[in-house]
CHARMM internal coordinates of N, CA and C (Angstrom, degrees):
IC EDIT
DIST 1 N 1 CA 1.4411
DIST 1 CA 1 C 1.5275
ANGL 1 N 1 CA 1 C 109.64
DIST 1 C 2 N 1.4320
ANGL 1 CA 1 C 2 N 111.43
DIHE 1 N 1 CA 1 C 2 N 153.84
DIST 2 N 2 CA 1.6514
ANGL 1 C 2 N 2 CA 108.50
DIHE 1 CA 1 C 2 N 2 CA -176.07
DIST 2 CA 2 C 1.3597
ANGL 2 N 2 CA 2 C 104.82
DIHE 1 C 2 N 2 CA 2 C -80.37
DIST 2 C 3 N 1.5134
ANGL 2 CA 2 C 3 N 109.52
DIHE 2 N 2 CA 2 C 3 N 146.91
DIST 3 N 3 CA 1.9422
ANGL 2 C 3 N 3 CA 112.18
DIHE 2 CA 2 C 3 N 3 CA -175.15
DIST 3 CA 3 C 1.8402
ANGL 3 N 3 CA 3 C 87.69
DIHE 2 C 3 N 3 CA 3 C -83.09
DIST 3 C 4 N 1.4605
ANGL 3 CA 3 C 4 N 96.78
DIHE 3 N 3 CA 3 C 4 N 130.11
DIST 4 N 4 CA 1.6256
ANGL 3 C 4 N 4 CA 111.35
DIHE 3 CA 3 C 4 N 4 CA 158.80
DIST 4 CA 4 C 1.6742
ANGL 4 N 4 CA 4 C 129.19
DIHE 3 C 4 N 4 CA 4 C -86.58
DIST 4 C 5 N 0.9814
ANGL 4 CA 4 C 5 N 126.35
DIHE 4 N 4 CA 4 C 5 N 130.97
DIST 5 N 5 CA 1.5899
ANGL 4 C 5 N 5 CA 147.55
DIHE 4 CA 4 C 5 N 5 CA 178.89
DIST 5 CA 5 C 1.3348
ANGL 5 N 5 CA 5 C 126.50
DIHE 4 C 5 N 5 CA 5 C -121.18
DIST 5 C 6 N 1.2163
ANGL 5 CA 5 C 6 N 97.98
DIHE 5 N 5 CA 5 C 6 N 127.88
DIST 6 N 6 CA 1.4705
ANGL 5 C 6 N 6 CA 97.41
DIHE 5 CA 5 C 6 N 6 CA 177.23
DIST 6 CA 6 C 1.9392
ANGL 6 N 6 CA 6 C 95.86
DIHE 5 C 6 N 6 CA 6 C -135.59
DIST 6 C 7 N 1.3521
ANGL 6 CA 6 C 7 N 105.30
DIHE 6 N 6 CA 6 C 7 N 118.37
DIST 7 N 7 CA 1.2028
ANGL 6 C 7 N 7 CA 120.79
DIHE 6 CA 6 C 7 N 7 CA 163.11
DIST 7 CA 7 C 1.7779
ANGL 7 N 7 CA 7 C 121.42
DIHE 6 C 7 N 7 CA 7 C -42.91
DIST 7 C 8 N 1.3149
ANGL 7 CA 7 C 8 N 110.85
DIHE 7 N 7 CA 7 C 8 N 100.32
DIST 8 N 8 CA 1.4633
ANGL 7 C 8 N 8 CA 105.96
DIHE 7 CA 7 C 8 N 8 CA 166.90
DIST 8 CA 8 C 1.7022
ANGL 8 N 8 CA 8 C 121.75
DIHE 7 C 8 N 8 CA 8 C -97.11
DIST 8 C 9 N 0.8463
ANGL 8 CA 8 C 9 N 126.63
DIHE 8 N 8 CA 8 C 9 N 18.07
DIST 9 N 9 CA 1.8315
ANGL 8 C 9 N 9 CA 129.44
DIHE 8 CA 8 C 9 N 9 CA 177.62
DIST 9 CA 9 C 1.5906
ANGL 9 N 9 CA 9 C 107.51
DIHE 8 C 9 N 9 CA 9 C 158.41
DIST 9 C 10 N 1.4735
ANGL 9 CA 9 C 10 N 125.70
DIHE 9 N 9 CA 9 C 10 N 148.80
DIST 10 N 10 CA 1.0598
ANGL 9 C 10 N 10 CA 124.53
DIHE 9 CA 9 C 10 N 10 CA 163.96
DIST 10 CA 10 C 1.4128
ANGL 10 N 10 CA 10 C 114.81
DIHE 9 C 10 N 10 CA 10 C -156.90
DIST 10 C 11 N 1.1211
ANGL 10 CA 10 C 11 N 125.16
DIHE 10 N 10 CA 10 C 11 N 144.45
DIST 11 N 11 CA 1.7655
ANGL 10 C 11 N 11 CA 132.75
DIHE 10 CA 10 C 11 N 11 CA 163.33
DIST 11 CA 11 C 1.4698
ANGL 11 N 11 CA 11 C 118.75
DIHE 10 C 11 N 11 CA 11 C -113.01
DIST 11 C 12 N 1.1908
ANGL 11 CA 11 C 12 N 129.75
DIHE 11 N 11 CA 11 C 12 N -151.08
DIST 12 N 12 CA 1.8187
ANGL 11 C 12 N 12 CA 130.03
DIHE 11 CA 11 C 12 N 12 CA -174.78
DIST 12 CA 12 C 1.2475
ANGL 12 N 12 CA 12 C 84.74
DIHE 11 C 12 N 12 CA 12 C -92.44
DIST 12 C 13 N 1.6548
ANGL 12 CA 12 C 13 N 152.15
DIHE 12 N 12 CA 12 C 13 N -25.87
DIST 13 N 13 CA 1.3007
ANGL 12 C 13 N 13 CA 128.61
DIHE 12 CA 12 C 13 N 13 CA -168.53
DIST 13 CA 13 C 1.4962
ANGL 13 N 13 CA 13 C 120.40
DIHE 12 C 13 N 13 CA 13 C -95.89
DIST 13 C 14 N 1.4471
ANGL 13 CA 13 C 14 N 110.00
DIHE 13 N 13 CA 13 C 14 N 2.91
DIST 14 N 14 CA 1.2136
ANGL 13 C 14 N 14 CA 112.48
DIHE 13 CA 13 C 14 N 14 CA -176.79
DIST 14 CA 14 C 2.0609
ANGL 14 N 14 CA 14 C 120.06
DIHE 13 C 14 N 14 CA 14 C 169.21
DIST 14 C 15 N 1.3990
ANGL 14 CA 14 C 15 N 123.49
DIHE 14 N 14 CA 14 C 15 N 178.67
DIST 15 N 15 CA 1.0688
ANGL 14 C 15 N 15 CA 113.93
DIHE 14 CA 14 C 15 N 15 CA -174.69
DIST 15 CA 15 C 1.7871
ANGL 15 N 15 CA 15 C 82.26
DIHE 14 C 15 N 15 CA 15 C -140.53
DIST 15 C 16 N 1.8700
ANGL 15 CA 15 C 16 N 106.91
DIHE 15 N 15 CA 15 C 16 N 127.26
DIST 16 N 16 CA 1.5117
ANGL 15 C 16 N 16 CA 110.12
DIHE 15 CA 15 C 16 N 16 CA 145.20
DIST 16 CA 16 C 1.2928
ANGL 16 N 16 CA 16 C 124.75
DIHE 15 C 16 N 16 CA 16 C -69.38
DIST 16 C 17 N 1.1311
ANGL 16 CA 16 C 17 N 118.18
DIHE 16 N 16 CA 16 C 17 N 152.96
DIST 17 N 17 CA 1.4787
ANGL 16 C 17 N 17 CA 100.50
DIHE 16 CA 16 C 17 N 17 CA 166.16
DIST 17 CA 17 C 1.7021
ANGL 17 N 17 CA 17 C 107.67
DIHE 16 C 17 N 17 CA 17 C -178.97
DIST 17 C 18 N 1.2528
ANGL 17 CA 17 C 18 N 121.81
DIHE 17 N 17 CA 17 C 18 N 149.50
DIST 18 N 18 CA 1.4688
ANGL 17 C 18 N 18 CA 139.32
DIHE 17 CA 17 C 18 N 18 CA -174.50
DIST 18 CA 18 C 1.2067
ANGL 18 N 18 CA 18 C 103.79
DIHE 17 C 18 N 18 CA 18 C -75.64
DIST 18 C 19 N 1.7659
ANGL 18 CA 18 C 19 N 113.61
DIHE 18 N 18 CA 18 C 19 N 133.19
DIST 19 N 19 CA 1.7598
ANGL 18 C 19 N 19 CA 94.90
DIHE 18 CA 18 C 19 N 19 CA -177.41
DIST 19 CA 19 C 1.5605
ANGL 19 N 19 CA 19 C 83.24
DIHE 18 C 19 N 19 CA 19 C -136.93
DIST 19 C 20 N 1.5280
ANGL 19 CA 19 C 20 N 112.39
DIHE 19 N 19 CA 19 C 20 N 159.66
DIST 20 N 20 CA 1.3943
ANGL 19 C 20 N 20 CA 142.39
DIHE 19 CA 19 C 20 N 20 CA -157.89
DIST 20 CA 20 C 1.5291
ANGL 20 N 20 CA 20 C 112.27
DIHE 19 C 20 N 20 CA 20 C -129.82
DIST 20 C 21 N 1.3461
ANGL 20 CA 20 C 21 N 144.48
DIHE 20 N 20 CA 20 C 21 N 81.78
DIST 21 N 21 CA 1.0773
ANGL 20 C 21 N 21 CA 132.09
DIHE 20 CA 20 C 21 N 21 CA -171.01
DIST 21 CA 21 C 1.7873
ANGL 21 N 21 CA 21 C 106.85
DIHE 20 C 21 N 21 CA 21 C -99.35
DIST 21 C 22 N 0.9924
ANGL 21 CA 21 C 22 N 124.04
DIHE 21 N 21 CA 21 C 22 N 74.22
DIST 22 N 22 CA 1.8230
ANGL 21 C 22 N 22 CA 129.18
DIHE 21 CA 21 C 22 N 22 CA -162.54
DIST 22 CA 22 C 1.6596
ANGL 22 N 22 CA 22 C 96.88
DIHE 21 C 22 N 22 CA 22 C -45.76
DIST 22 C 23 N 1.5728
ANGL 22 CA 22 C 23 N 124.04
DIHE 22 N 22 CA 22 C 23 N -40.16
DIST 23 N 23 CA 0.8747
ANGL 22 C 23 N 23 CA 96.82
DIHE 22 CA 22 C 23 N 23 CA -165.61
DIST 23 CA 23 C 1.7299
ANGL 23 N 23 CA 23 C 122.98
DIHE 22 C 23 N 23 CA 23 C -80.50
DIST 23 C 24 N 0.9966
ANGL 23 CA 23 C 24 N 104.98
DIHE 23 N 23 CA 23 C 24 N -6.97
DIST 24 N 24 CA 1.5776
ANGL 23 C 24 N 24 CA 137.90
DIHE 23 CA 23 C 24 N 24 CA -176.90
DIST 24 CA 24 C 1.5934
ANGL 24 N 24 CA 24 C 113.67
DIHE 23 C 24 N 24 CA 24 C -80.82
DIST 24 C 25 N 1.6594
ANGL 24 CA 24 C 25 N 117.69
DIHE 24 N 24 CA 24 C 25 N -43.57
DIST 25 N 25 CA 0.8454
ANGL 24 C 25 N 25 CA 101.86
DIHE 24 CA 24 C 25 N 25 CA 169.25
DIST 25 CA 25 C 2.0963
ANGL 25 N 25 CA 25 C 86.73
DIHE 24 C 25 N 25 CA 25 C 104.32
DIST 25 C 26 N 0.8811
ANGL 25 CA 25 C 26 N 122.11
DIHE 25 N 25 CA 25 C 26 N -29.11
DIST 26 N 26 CA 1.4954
ANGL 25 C 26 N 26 CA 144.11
DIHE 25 CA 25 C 26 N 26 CA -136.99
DIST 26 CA 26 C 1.7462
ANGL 26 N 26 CA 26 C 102.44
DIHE 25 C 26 N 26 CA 26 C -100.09
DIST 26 C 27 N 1.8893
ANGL 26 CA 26 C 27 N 116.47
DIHE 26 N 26 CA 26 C 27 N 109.50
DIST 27 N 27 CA 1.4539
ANGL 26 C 27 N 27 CA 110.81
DIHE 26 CA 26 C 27 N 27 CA 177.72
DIST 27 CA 27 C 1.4779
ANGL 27 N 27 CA 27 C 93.37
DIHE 26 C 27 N 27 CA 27 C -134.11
DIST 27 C 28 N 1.4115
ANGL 27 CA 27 C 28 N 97.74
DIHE 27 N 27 CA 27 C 28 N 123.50
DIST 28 N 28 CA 1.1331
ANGL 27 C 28 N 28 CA 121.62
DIHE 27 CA 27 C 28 N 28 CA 162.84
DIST 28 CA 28 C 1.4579
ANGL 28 N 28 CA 28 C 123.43
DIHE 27 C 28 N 28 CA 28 C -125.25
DIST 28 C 29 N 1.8243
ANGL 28 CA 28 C 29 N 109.64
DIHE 28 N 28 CA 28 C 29 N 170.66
DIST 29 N 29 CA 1.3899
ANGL 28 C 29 N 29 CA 105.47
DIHE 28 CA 28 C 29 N 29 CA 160.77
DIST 29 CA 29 C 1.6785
ANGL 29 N 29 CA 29 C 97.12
DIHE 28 C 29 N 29 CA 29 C -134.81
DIST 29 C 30 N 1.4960
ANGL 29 CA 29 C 30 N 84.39
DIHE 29 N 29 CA 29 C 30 N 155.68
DIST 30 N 30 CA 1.5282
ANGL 29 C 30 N 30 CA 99.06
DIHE 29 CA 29 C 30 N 30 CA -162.31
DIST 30 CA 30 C 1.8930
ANGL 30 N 30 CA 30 C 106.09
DIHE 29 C 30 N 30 CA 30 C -136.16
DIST 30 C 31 N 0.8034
ANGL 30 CA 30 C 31 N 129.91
DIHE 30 N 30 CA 30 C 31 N 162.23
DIST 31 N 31 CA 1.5176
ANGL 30 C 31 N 31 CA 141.86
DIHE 30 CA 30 C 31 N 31 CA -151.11
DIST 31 CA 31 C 1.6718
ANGL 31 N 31 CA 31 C 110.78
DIHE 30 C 31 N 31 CA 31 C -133.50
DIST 31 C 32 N 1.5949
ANGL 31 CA 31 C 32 N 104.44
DIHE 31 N 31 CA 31 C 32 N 73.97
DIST 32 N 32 CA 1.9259
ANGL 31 C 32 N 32 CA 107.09
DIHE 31 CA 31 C 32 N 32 CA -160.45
DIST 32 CA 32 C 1.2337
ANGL 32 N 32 CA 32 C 102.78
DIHE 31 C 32 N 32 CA 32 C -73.38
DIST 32 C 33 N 1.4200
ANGL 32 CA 32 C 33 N 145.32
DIHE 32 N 32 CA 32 C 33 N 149.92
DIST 33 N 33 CA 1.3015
ANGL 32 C 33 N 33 CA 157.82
DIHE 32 CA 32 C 33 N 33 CA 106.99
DIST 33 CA 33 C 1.2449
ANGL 33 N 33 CA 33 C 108.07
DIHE 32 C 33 N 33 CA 33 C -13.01
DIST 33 C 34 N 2.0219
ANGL 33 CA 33 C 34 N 145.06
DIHE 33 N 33 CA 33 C 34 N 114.94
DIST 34 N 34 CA 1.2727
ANGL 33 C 34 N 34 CA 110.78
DIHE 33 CA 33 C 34 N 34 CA 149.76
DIST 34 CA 34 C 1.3453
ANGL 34 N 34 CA 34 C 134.76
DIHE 33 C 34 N 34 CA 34 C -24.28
DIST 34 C 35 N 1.7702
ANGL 34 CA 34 C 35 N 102.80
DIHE 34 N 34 CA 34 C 35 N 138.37
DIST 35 N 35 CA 1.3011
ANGL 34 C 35 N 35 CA 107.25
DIHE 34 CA 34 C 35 N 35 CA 172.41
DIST 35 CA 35 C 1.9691
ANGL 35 N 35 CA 35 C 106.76
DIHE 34 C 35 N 35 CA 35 C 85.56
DIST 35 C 36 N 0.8818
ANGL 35 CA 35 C 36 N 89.63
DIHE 35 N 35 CA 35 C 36 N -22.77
DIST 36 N 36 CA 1.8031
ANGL 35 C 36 N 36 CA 89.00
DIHE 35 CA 35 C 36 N 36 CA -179.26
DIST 36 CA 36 C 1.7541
ANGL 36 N 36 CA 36 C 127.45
DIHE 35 C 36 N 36 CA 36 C -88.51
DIST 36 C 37 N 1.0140
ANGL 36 CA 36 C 37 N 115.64
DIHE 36 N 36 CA 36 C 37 N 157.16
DIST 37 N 37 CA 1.3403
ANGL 36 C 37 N 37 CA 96.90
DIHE 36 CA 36 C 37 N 37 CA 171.70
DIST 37 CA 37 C 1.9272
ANGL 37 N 37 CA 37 C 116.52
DIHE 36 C 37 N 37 CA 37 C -111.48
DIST 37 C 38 N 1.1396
ANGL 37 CA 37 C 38 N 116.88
DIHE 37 N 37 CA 37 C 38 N 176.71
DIST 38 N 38 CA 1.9252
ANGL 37 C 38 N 38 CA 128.11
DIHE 37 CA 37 C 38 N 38 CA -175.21
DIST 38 CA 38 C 1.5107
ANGL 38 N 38 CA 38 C 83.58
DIHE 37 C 38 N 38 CA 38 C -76.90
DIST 38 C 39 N 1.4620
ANGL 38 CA 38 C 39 N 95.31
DIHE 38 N 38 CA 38 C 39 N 133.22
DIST 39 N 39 CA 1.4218
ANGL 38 C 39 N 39 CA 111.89
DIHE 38 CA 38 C 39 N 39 CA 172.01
DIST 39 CA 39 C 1.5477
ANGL 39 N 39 CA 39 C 94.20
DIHE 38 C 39 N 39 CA 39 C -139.59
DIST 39 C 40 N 1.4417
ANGL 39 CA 39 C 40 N 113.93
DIHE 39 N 39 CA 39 C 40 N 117.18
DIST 40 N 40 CA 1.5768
ANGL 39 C 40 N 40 CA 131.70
DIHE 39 CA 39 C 40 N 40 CA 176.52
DIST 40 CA 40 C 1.9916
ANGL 40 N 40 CA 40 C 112.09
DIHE 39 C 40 N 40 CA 40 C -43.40
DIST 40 C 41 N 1.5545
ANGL 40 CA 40 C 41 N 97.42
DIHE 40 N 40 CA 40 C 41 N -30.97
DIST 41 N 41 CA 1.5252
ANGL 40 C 41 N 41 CA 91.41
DIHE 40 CA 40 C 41 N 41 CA 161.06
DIST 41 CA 41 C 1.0809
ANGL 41 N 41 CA 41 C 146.21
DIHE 40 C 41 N 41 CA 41 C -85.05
DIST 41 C 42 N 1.1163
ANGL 41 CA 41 C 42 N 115.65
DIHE 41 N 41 CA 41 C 42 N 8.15
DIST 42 N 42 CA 1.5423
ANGL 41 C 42 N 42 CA 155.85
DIHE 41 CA 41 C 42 N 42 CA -174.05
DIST 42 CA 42 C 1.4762
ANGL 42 N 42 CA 42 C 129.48
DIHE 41 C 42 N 42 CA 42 C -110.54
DIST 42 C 43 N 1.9195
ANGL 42 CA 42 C 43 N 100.70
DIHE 42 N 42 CA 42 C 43 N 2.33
DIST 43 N 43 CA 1.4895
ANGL 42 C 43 N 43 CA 87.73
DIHE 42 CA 42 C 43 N 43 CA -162.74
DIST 43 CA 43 C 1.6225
ANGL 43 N 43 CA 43 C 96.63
DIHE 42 C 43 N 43 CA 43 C -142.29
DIST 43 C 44 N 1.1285
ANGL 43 CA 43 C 44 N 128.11
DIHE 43 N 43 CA 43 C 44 N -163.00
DIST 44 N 44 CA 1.3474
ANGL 43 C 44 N 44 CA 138.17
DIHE 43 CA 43 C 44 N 44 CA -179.51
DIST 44 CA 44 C 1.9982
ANGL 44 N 44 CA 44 C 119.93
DIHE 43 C 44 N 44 CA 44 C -126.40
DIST 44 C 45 N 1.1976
ANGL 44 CA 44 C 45 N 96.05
DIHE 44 N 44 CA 44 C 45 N 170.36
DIST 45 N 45 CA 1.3711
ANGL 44 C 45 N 45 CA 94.00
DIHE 44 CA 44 C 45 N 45 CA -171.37
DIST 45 CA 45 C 1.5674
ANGL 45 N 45 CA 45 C 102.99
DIHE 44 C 45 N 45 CA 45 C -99.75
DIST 45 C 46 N 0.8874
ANGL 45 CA 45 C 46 N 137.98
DIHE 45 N 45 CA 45 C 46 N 174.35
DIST 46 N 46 CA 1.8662
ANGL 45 C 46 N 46 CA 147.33
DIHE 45 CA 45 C 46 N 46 CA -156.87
DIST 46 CA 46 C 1.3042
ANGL 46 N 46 CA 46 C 102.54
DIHE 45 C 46 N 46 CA 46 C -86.19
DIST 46 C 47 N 1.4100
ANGL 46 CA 46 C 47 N 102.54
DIHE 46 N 46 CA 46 C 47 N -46.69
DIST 47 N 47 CA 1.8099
ANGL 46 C 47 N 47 CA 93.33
DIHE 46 CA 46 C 47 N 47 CA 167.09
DIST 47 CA 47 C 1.6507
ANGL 47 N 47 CA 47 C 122.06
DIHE 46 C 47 N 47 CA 47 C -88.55
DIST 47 C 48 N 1.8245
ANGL 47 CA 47 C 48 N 111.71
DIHE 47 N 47 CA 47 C 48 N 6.40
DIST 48 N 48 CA 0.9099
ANGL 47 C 48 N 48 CA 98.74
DIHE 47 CA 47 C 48 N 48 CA 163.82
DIST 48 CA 48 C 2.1086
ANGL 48 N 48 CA 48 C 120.80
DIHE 47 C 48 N 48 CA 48 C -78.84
DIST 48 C 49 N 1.3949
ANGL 48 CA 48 C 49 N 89.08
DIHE 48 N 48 CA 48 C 49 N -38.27
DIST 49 N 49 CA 1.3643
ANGL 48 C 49 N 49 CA 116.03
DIHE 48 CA 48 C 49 N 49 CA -160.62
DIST 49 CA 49 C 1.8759
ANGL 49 N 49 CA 49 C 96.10
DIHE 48 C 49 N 49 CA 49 C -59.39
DIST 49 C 50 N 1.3327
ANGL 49 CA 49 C 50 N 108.84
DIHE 49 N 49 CA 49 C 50 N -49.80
DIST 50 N 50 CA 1.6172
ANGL 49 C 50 N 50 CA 99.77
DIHE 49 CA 49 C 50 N 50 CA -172.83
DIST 50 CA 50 C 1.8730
ANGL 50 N 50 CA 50 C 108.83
DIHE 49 C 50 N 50 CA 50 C -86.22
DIST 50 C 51 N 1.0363
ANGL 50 CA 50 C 51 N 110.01
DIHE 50 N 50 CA 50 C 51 N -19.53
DIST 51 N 51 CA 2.1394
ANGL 50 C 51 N 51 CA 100.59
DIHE 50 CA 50 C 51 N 51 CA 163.89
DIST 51 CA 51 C 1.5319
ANGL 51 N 51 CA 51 C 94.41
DIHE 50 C 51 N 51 CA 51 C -64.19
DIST 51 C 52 N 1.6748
ANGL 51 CA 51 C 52 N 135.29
DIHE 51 N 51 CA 51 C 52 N -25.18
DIST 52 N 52 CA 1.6191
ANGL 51 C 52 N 52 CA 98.20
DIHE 51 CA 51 C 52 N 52 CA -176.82
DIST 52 CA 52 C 1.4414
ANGL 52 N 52 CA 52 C 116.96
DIHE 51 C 52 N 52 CA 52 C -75.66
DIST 52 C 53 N 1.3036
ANGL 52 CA 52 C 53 N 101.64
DIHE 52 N 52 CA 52 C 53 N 160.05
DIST 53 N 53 CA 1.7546
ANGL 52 C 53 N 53 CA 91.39
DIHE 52 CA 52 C 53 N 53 CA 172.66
DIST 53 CA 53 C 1.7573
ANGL 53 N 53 CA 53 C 98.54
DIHE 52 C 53 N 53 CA 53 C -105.08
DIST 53 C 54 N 1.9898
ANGL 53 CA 53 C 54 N 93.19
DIHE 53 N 53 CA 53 C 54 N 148.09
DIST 54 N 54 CA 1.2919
ANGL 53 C 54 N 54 CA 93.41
DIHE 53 CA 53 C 54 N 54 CA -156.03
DIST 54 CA 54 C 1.7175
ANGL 54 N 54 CA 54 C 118.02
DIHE 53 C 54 N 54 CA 54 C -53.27
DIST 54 C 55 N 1.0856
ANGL 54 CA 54 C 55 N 110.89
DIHE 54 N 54 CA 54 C 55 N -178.30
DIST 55 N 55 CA 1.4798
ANGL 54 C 55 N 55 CA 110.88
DIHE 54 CA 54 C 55 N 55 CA -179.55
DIST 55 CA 55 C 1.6294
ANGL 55 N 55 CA 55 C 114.32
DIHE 54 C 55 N 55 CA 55 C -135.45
DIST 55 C 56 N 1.5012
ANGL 55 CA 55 C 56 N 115.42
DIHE 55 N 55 CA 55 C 56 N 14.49
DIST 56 N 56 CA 1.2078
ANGL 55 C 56 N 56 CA 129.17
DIHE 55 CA 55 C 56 N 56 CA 134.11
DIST 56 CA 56 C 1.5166
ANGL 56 N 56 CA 56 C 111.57
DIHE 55 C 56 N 56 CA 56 C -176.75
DIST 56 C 57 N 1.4333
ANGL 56 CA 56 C 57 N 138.65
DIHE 56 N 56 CA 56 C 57 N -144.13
DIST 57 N 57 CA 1.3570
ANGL 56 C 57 N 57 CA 157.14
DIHE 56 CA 56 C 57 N 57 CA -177.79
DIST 57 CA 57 C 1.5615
ANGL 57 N 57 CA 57 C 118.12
DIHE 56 C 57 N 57 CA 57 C -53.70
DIST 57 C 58 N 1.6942
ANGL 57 CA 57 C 58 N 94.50
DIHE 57 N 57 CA 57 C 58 N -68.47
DIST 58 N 58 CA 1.6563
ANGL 57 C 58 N 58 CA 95.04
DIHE 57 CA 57 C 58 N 58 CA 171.02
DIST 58 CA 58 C 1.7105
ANGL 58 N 58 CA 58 C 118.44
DIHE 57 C 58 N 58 CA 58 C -79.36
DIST 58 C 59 N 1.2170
ANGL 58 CA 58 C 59 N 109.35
DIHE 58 N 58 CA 58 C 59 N -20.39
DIST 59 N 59 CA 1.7681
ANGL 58 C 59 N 59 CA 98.16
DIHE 58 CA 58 C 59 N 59 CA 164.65
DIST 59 CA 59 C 1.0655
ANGL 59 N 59 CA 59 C 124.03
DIHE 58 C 59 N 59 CA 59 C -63.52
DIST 59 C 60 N 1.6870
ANGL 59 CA 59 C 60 N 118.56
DIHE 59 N 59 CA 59 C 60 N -51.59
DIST 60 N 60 CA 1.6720
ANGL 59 C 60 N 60 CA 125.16
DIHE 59 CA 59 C 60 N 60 CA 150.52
DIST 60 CA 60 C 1.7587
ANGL 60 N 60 CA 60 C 111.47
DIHE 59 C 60 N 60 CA 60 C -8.75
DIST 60 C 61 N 1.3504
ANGL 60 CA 60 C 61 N 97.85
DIHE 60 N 60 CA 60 C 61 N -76.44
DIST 61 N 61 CA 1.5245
ANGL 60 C 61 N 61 CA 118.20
DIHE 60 CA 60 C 61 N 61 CA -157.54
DIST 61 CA 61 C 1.3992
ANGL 61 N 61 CA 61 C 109.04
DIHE 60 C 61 N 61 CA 61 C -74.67
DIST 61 C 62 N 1.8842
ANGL 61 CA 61 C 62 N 122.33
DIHE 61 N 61 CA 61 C 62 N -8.87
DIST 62 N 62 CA 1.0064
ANGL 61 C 62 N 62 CA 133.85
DIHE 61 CA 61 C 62 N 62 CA 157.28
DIST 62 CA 62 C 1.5449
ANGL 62 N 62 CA 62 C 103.52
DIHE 61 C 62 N 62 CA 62 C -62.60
DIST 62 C 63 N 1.5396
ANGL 62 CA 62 C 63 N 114.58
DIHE 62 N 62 CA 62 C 63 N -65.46
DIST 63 N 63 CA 1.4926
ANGL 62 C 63 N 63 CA 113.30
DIHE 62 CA 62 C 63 N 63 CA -169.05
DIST 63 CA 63 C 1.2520
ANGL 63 N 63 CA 63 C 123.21
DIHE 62 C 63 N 63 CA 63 C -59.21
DIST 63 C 64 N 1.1670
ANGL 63 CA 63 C 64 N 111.05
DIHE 63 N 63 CA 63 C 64 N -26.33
DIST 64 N 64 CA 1.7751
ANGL 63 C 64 N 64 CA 129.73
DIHE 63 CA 63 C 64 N 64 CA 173.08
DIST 64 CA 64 C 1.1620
ANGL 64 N 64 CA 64 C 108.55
DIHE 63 C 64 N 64 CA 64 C -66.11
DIST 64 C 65 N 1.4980
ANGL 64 CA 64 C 65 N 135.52
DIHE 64 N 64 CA 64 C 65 N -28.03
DIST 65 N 65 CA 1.2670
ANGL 64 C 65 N 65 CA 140.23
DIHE 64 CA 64 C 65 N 65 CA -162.25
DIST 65 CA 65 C 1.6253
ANGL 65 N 65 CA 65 C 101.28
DIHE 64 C 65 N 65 CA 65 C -100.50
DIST 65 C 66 N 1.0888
ANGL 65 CA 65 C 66 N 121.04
DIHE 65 N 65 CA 65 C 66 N -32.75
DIST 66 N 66 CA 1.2295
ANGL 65 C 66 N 66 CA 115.10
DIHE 65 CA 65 C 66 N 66 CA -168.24
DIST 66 CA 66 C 1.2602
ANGL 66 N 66 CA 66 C 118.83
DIHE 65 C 66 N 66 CA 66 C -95.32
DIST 66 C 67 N 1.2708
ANGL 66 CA 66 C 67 N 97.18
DIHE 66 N 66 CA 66 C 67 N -12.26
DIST 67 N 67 CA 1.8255
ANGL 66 C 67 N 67 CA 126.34
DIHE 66 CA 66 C 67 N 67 CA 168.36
DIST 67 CA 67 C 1.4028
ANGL 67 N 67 CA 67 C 106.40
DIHE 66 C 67 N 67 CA 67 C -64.11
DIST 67 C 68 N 1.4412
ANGL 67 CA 67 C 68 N 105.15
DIHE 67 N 67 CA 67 C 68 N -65.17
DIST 68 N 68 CA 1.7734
ANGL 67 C 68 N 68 CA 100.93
DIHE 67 CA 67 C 68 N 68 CA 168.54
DIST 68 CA 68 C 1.7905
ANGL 68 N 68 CA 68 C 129.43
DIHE 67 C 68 N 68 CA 68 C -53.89
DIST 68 C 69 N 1.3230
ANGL 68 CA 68 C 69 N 91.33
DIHE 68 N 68 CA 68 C 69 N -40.54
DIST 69 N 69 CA 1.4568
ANGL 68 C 69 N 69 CA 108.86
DIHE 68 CA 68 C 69 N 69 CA 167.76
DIST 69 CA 69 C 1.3207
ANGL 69 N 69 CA 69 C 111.96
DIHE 68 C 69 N 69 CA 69 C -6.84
DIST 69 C 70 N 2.0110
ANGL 69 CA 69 C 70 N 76.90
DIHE 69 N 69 CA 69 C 70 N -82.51
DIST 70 N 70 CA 1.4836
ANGL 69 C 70 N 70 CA 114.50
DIHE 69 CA 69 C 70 N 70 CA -173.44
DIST 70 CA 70 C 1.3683
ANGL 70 N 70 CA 70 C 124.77
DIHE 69 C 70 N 70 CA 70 C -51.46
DIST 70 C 71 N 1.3050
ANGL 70 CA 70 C 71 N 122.67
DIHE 70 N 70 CA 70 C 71 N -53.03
DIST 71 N 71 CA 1.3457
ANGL 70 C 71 N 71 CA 114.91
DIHE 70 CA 70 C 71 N 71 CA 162.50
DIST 71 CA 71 C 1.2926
ANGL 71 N 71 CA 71 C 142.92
DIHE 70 C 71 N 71 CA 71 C -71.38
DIST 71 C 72 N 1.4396
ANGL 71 CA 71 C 72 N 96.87
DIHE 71 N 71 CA 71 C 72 N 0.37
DIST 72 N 72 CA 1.8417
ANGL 71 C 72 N 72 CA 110.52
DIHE 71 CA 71 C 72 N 72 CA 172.07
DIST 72 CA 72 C 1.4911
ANGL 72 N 72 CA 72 C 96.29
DIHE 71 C 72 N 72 CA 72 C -87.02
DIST 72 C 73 N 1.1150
ANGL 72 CA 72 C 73 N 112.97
DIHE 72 N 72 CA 72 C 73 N -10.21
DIST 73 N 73 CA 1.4006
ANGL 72 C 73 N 73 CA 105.34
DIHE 72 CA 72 C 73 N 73 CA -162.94
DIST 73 CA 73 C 1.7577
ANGL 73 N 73 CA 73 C 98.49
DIHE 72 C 73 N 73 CA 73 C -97.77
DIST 73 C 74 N 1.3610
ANGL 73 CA 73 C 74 N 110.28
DIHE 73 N 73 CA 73 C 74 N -35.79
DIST 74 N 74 CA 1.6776
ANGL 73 C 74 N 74 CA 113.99
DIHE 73 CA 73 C 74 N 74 CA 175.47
DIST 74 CA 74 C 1.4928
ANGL 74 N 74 CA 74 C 110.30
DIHE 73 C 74 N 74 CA 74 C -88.06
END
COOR INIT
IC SEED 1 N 1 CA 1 C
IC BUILD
């Protein structure tokens, strides 16, 4: 199955973003490098990602985003 993404924040150093692997079973968010793709070894789990406190502007606006996400989604 194709892994799903949905972009939560980005600047020139990188893209956050929620990743969906259906066939896996597997949701993460992961922190891309331009040009790169989410690699599950590379990333954190949902309750890892919101206990951090941000570590600048677009991580903020990552956690803020996924916050809304989340409750549009419940």
């Amino acid at each position: 199955m194709t892994t799903l993404t949905h972009c939560l924040a980005e600047d020139a150093t990188g893209t956050w973003m929620i990743v969906f692997e259906p066939g896996e079973l597997h949701l993460y968010v992961a922190c891309v490098a331009p040009g790169a793709t989410a690699e599950p070894a590379d990333s954190m789990t949902i309750e890892d990602f919101l206990a951090w406190r941000p570590k600048g502007q677009t991580h903020k606006l990552a956690i803020d985003n996924l916050v809304t996400w989340l409750k549009t989604a419940l």
